[in-house]
MDTraj code that builds the backbone (N, CA, C; nanometers):
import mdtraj as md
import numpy as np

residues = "UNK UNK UNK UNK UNK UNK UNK UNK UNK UNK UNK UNK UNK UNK UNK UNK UNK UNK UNK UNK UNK UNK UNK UNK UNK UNK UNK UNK UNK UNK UNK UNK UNK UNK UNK UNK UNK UNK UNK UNK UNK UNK UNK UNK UNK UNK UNK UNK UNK UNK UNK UNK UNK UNK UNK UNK UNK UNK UNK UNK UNK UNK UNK UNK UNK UNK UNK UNK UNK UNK UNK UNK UNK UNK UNK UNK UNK UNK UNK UNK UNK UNK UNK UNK UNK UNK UNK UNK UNK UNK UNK UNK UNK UNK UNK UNK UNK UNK UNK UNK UNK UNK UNK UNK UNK UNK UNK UNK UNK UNK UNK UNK UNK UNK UNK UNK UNK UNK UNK UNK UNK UNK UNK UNK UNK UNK UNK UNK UNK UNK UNK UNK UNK UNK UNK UNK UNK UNK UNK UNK UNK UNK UNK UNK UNK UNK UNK UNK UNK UNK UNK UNK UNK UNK UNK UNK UNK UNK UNK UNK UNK UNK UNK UNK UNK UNK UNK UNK UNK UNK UNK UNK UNK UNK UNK UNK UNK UNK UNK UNK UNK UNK UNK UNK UNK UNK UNK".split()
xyz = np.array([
    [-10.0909, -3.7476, 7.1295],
    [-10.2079, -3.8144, 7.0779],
    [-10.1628, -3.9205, 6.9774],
    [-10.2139, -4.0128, 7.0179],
    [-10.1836, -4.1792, 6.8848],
    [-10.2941, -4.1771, 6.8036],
    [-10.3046, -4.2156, 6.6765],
    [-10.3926, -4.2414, 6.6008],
    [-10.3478, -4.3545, 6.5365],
    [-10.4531, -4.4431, 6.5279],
    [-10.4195, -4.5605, 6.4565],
    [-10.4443, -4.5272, 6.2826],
    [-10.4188, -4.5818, 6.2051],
    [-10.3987, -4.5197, 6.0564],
    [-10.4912, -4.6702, 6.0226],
    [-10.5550, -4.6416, 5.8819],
    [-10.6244, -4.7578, 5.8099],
    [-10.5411, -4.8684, 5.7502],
    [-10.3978, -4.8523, 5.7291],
    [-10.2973, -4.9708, 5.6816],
    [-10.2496, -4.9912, 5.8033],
    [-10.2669, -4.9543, 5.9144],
    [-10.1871, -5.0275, 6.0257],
    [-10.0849, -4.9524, 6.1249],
    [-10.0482, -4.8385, 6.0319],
    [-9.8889, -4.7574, 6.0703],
    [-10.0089, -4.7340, 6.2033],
    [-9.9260, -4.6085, 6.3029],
    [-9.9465, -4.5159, 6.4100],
    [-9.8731, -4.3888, 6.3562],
    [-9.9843, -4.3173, 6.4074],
    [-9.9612, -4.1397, 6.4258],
    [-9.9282, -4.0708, 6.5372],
    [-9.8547, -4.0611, 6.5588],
    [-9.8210, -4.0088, 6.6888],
    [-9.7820, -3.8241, 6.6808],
    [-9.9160, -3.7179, 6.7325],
    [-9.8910, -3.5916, 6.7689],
    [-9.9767, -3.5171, 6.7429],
    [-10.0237, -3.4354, 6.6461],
    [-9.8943, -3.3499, 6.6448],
    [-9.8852, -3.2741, 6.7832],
    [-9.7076, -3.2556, 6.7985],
    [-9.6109, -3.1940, 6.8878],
    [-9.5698, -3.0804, 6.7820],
    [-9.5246, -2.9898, 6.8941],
    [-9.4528, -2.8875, 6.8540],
    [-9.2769, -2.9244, 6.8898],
    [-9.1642, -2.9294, 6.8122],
    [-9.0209, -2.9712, 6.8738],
    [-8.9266, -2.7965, 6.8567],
    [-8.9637, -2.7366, 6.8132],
    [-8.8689, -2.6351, 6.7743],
    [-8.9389, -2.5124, 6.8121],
    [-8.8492, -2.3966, 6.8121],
    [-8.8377, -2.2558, 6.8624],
    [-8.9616, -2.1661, 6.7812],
    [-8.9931, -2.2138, 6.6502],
    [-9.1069, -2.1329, 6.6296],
    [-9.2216, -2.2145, 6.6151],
    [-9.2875, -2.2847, 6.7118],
    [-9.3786, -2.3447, 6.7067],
    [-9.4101, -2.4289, 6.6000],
    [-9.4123, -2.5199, 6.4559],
    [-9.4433, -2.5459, 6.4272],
    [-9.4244, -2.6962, 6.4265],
    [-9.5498, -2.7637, 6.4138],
    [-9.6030, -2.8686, 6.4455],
    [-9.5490, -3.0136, 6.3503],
    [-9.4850, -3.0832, 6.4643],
    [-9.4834, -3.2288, 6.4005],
    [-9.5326, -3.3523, 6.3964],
    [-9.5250, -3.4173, 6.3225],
    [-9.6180, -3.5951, 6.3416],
    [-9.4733, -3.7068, 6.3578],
    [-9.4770, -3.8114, 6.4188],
    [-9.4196, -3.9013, 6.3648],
    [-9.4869, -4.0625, 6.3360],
    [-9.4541, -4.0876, 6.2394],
    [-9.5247, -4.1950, 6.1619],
    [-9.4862, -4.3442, 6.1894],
    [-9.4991, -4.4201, 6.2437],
    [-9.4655, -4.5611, 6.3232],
    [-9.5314, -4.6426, 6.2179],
    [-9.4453, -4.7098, 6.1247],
    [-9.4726, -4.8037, 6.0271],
    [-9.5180, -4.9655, 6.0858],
    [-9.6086, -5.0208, 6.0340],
    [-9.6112, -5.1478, 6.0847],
    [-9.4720, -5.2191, 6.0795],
    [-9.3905, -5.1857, 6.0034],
    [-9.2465, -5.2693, 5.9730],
    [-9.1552, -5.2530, 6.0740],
    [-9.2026, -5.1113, 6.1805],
    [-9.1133, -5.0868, 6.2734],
    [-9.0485, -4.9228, 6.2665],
    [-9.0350, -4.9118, 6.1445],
    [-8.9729, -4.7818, 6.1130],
    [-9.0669, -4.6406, 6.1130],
    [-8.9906, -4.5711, 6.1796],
    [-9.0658, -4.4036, 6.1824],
    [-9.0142, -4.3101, 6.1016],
    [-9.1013, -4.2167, 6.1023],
    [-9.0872, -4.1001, 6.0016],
    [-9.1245, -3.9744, 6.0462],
    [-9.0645, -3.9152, 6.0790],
    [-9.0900, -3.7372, 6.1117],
    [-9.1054, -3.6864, 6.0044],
    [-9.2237, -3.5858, 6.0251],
    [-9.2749, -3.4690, 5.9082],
    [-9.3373, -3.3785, 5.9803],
    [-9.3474, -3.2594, 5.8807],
    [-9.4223, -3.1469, 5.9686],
    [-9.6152, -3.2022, 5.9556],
    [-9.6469, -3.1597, 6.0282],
    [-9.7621, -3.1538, 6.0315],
    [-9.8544, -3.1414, 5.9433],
    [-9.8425, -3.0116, 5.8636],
    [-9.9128, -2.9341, 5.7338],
    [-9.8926, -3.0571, 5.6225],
    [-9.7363, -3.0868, 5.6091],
    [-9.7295, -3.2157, 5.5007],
    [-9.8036, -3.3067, 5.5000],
    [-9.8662, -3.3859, 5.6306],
    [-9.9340, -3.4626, 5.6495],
    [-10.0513, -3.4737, 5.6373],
    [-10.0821, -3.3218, 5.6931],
    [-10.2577, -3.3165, 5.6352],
    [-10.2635, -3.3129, 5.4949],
    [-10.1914, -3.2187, 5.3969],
    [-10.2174, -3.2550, 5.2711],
    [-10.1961, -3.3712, 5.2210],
    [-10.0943, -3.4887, 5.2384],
    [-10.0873, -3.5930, 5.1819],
    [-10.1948, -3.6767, 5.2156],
    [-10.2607, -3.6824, 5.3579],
    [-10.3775, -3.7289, 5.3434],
    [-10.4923, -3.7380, 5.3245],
    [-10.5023, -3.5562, 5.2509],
    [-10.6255, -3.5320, 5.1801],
    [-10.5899, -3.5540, 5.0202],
    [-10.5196, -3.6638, 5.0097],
    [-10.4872, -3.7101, 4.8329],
    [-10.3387, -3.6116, 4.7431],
    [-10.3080, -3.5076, 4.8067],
    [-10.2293, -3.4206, 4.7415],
    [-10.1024, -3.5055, 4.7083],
    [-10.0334, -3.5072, 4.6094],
    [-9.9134, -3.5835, 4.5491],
    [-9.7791, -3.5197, 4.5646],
    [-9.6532, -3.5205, 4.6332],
    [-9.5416, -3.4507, 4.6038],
    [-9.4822, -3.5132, 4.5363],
    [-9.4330, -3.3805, 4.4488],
    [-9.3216, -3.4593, 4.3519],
    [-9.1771, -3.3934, 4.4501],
    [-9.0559, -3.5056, 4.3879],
    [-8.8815, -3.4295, 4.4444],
    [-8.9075, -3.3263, 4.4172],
    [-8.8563, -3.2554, 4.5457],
    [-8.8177, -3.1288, 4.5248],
    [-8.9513, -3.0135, 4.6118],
    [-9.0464, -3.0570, 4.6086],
    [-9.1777, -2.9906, 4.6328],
    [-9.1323, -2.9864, 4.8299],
    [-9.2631, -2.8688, 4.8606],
    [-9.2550, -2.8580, 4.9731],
    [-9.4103, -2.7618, 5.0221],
    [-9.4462, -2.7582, 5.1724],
    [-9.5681, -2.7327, 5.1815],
    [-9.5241, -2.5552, 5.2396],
    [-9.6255, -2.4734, 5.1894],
    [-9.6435, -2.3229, 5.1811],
    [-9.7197, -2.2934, 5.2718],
    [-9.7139, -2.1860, 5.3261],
    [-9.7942, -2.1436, 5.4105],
    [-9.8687, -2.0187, 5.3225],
    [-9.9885, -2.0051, 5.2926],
    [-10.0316, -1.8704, 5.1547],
    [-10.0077, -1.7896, 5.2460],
    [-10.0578, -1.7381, 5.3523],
    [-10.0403, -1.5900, 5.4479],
    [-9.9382, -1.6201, 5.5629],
    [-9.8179, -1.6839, 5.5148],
    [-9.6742, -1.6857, 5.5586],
    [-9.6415, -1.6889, 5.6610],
    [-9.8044, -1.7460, 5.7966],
    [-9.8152, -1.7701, 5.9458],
    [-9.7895, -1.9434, 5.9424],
    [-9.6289, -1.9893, 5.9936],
    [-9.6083, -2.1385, 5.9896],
    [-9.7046, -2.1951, 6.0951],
    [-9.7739, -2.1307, 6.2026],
    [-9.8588, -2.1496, 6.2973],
    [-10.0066, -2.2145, 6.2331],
    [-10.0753, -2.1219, 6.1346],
    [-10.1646, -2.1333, 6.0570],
    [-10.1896, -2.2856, 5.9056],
    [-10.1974, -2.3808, 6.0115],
    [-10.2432, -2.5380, 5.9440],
    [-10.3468, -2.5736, 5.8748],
    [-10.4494, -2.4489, 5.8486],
    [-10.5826, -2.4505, 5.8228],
    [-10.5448, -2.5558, 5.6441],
    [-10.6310, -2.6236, 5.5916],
    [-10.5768, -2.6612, 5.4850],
    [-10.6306, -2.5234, 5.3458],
    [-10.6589, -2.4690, 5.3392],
    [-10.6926, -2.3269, 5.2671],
    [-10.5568, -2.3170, 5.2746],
    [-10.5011, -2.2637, 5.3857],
    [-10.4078, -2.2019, 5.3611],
    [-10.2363, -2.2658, 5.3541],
    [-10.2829, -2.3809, 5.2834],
    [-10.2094, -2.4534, 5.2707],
    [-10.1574, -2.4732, 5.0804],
    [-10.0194, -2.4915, 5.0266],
    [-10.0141, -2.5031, 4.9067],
    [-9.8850, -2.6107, 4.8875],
    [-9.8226, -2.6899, 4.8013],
    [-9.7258, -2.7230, 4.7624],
    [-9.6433, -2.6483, 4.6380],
    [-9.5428, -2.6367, 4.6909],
    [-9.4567, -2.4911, 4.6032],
    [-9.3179, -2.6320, 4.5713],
    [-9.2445, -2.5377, 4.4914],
    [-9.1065, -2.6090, 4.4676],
    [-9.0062, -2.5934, 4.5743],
    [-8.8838, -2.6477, 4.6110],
    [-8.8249, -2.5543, 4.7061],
    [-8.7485, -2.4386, 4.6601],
    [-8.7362, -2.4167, 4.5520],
    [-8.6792, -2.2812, 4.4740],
    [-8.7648, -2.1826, 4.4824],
    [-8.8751, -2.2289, 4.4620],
    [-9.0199, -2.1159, 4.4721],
    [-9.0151, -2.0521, 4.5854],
    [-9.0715, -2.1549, 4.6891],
    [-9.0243, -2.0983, 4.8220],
    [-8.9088, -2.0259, 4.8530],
    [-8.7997, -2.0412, 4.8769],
    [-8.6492, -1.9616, 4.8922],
    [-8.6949, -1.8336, 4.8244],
    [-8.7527, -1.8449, 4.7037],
    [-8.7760, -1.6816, 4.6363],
    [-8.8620, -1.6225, 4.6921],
    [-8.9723, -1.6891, 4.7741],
    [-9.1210, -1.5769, 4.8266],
    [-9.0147, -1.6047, 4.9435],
    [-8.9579, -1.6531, 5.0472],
    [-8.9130, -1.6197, 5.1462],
    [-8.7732, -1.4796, 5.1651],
    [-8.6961, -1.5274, 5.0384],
    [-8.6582, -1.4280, 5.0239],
    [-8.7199, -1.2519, 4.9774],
    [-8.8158, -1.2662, 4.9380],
    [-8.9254, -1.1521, 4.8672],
    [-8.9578, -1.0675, 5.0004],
    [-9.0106, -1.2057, 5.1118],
    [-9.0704, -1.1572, 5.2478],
    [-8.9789, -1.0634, 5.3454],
    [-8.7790, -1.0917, 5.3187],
    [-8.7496, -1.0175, 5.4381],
    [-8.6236, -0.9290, 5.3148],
    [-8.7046, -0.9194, 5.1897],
    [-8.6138, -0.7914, 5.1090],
    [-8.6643, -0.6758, 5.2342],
    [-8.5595, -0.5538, 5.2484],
    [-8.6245, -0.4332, 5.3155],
    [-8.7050, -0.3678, 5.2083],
    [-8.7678, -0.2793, 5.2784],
    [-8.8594, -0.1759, 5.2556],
    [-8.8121, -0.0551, 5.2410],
    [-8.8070, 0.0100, 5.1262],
    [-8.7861, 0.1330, 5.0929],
    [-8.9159, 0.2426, 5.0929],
    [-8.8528, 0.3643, 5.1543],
    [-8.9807, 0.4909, 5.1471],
    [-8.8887, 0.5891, 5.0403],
    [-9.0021, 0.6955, 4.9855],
    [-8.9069, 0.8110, 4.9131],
    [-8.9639, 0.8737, 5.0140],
    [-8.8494, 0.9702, 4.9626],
    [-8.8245, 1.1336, 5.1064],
    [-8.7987, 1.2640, 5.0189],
    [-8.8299, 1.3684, 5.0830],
    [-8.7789, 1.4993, 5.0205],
    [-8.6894, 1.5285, 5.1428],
    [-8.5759, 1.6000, 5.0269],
    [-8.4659, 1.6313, 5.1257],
    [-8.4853, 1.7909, 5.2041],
    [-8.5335, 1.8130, 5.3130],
    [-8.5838, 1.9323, 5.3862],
    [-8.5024, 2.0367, 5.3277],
    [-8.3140, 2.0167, 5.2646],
    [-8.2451, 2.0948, 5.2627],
    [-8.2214, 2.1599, 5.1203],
    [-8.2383, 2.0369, 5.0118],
    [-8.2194, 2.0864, 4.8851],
    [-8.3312, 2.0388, 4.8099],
    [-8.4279, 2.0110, 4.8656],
    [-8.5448, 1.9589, 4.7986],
    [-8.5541, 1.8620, 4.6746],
    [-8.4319, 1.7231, 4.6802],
    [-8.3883, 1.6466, 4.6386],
    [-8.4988, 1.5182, 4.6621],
    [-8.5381, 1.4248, 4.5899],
    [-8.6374, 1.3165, 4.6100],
    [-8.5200, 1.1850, 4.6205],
    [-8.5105, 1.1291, 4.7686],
    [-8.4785, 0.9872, 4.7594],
    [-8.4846, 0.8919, 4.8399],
    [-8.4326, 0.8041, 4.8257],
    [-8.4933, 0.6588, 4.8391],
    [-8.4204, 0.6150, 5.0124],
    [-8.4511, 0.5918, 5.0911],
    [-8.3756, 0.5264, 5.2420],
    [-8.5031, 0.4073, 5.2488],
    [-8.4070, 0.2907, 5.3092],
    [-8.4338, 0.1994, 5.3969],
    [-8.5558, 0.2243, 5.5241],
    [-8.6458, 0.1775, 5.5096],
    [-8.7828, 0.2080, 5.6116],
    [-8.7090, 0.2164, 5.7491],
    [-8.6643, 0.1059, 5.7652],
    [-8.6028, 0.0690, 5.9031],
    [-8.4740, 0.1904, 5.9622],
    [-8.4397, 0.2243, 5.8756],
    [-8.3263, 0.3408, 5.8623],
    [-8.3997, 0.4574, 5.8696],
    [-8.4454, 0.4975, 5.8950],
    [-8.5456, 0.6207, 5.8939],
    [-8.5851, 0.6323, 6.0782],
    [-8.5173, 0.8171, 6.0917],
    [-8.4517, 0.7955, 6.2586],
    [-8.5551, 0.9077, 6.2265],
    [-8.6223, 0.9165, 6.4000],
    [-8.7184, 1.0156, 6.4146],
    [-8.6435, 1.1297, 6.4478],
    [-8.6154, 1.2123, 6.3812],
    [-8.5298, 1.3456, 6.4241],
    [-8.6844, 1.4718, 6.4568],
    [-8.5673, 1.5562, 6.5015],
    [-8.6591, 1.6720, 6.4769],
    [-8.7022, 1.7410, 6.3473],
    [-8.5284, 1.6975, 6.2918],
    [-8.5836, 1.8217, 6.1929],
    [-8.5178, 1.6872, 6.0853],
    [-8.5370, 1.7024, 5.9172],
    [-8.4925, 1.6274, 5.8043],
    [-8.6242, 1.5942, 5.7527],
    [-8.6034, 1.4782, 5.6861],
    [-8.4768, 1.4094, 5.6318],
    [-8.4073, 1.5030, 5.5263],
    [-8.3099, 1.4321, 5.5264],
    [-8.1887, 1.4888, 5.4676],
    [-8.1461, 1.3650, 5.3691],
    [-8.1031, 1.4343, 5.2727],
    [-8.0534, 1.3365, 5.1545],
    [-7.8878, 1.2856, 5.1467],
    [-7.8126, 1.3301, 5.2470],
    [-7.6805, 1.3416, 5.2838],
    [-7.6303, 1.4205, 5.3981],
    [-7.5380, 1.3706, 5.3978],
    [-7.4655, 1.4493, 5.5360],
    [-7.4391, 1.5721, 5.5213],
    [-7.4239, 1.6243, 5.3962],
    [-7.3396, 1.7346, 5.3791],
    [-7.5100, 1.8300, 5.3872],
    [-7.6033, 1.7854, 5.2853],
    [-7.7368, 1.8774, 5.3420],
    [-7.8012, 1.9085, 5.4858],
    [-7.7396, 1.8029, 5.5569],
    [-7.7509, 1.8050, 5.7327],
    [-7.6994, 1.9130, 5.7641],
    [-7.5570, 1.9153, 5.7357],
    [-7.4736, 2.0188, 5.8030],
    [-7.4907, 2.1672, 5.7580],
    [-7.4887, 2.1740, 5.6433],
    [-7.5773, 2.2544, 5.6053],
    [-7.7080, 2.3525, 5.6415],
    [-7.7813, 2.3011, 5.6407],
    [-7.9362, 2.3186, 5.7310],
    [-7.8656, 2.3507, 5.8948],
    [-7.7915, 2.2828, 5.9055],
    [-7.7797, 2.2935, 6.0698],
    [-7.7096, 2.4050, 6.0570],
    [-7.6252, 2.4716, 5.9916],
    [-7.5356, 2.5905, 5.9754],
    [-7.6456, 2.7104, 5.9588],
    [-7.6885, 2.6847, 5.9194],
    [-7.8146, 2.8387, 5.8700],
    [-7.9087, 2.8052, 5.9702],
    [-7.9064, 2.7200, 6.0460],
    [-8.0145, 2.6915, 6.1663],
    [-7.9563, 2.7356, 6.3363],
    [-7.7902, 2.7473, 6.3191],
    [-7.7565, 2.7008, 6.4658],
    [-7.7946, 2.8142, 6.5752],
    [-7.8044, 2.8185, 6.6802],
    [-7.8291, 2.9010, 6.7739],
    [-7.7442, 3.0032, 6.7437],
    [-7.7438, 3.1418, 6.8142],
    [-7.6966, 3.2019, 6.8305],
    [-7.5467, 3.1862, 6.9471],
    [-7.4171, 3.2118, 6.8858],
    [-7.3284, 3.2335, 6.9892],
    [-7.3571, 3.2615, 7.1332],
    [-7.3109, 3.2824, 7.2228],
    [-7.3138, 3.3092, 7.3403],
    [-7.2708, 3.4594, 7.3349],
    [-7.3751, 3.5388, 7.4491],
    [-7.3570, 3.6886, 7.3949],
    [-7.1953, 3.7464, 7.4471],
    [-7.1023, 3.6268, 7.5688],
    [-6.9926, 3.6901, 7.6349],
    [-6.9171, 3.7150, 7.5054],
    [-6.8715, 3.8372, 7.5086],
    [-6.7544, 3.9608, 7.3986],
    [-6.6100, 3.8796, 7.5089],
    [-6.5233, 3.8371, 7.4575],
    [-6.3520, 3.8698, 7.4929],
    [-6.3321, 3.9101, 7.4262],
    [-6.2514, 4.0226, 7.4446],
    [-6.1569, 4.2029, 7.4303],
    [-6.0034, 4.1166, 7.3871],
    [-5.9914, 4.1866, 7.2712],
    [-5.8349, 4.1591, 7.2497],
    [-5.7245, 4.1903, 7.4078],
    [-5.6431, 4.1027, 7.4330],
    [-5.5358, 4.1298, 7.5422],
    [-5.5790, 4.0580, 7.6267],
    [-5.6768, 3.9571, 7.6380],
    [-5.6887, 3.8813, 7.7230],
    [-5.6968, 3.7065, 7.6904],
    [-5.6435, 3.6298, 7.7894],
    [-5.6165, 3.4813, 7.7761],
    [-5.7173, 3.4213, 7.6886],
    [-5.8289, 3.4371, 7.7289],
    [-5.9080, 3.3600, 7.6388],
    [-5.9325, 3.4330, 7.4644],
    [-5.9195, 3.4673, 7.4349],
    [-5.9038, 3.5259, 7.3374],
    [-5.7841, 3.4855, 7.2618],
    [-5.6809, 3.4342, 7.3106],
    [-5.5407, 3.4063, 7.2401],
    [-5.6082, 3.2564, 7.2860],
    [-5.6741, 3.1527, 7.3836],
    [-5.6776, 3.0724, 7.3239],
    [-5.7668, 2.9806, 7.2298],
    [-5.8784, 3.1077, 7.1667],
    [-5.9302, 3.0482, 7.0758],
    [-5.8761, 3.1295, 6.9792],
    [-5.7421, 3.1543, 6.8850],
    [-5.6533, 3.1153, 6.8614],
    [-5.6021, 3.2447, 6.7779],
    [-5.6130, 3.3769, 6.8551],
    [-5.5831, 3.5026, 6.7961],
    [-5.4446, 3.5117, 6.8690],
    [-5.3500, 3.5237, 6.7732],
    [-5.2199, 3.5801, 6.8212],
    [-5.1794, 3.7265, 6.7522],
    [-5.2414, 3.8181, 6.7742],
    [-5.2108, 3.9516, 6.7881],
    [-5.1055, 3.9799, 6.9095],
    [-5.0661, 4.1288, 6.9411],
    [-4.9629, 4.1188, 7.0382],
    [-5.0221, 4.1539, 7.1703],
    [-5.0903, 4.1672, 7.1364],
    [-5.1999, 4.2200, 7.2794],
    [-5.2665, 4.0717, 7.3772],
    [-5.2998, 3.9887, 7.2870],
    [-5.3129, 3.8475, 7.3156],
    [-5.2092, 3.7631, 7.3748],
    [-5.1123, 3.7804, 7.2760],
    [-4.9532, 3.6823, 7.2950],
    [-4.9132, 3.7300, 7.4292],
    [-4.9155, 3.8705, 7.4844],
    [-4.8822, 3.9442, 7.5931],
    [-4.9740, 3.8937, 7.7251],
    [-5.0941, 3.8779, 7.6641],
    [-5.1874, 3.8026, 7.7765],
    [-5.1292, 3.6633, 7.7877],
    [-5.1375, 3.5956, 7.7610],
    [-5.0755, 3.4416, 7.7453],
    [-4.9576, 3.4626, 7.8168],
    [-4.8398, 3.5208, 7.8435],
    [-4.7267, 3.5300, 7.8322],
    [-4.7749, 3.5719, 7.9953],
    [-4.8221, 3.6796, 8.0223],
    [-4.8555, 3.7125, 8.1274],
    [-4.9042, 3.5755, 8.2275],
    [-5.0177, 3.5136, 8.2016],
    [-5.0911, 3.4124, 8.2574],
    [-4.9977, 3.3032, 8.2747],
    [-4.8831, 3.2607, 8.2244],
    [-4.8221, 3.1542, 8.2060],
    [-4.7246, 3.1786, 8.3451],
    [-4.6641, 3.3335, 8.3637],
    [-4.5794, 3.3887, 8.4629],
    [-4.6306, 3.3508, 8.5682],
    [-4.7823, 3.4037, 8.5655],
    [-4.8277, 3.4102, 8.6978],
    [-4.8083, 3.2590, 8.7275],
    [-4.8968, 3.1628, 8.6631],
    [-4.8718, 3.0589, 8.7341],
    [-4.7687, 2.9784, 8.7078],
    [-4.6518, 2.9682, 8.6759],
    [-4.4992, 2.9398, 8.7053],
    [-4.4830, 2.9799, 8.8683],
    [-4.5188, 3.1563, 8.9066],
    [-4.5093, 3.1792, 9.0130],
    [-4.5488, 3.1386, 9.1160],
    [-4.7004, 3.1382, 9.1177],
    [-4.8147, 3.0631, 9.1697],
    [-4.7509, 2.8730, 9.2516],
    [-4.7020, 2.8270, 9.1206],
    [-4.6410, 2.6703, 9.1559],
    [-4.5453, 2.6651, 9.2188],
    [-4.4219, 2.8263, 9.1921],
    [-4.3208, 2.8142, 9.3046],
    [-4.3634, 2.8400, 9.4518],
    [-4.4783, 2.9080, 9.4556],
    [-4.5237, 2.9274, 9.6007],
    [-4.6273, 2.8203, 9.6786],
    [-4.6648, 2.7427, 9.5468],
    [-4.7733, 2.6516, 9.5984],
    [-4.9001, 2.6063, 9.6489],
    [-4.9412, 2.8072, 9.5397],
    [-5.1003, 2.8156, 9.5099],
    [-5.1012, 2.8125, 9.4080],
    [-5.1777, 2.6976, 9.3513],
    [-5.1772, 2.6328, 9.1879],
    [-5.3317, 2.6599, 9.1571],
    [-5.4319, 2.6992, 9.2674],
    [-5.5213, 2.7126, 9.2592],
    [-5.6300, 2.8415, 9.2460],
    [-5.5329, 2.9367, 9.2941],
    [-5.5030, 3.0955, 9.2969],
    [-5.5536, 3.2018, 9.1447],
    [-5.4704, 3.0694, 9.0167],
    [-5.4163, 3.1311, 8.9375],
    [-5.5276, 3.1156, 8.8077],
    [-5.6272, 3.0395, 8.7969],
    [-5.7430, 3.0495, 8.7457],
    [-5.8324, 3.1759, 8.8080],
    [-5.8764, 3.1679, 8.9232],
    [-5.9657, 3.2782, 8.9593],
    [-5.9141, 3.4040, 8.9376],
    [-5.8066, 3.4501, 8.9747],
    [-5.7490, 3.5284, 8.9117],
    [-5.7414, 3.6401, 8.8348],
    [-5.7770, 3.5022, 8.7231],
    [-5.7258, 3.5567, 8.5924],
    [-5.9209, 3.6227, 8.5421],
    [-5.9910, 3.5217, 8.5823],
    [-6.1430, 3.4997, 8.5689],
    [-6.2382, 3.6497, 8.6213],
    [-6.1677, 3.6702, 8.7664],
    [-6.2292, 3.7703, 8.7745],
    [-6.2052, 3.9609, 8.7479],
])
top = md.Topology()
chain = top.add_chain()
for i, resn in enumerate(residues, 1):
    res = top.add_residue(resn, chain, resSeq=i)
    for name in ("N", "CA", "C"):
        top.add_atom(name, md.element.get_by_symbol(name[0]), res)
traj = md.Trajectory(xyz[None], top)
């Protein structure tokens, strides 16, 4: 869209040129020369608003989409940098710790849907999970047998099992049933 201006220039847009939509003009001087600006700048400068160096146009409810002039302000550019920075500080929640009933502080975004917590540390995790874990598996191994020496009892009754199991299949490989010597032992 062209608009002719009351001193003569041309208006040419507003276009959108960039990835988050927001809207530009460019300004065609009678002298020849153009000028790109955002959009929002333009409407306020031509409803009388004055920038001084340094100034820049705000969005009040922080939608760059939203041109309405309400929601329009001139800030410093330091001002701005600080509410923009303000906008993507994270978000902190407080928590009770399920395990020691400790009050603290995590990152919103950091906050994992578990079953069970939160937890104020790792060590209250492990914890809780220790006085929580299932029950063992009800199979009993009897001293004198392989598995038993190899979760890591060396009594002599064990060492003798091991010692045993190792024969067999030494033997087993000289004959060239390697496969023999698990079931075996299993049933």
């Amino acid at each position: 869209m062209t608009t002719l201006l009351s001193n003569g220039d041309r208006l040419y847009g507003p276009y959108t040129r960039t990835a988050d939509g927001r809207a530009f003009v460019v300004l065609k001087t009678t002298e020849g020369r153009s000028h790109t600006m955002l959009w929002a700048r333009w409407l306020l400068e031509s409803n009388g608003v004055v920038f001084g160096p340094g100034d820049e146009v705000d969005h009040v409810d922080n939608d760059p989409l939203n041109d309405s002039l309400d929601n329009l302000q001139v800030i410093s550019r330091q001002g701005n940098l600080r509410k923009s920075i303000a906008l993507r500080a994270p978000a902190f929640s407080r928590l009770l710790c399920k395990e020691c009933g400790n009050e603290f502080r995590r990152q919103t975004s950091r906050i994992a849907a578990s079953k069970e917590g939160p937890f104020c540390s790792r060590s209250c995790s492990a914890r809780f999970y220790a006085r929580h874990r299932l029950p063992a598996s009800p199979k009993f191994i009897a001293h004198g047998e392989y598995g038993k020496y190899r979760k890591g009892c060396r009594c002599m009754e064990c060492k003798k099992a091991n010692t045993e199991r190792h024969t067999r299949y030494r033997l087993s490989k000289i004959a060239g049933d390697v496969s023999s010597v698990g079931r075996a032992q299993r049933s």
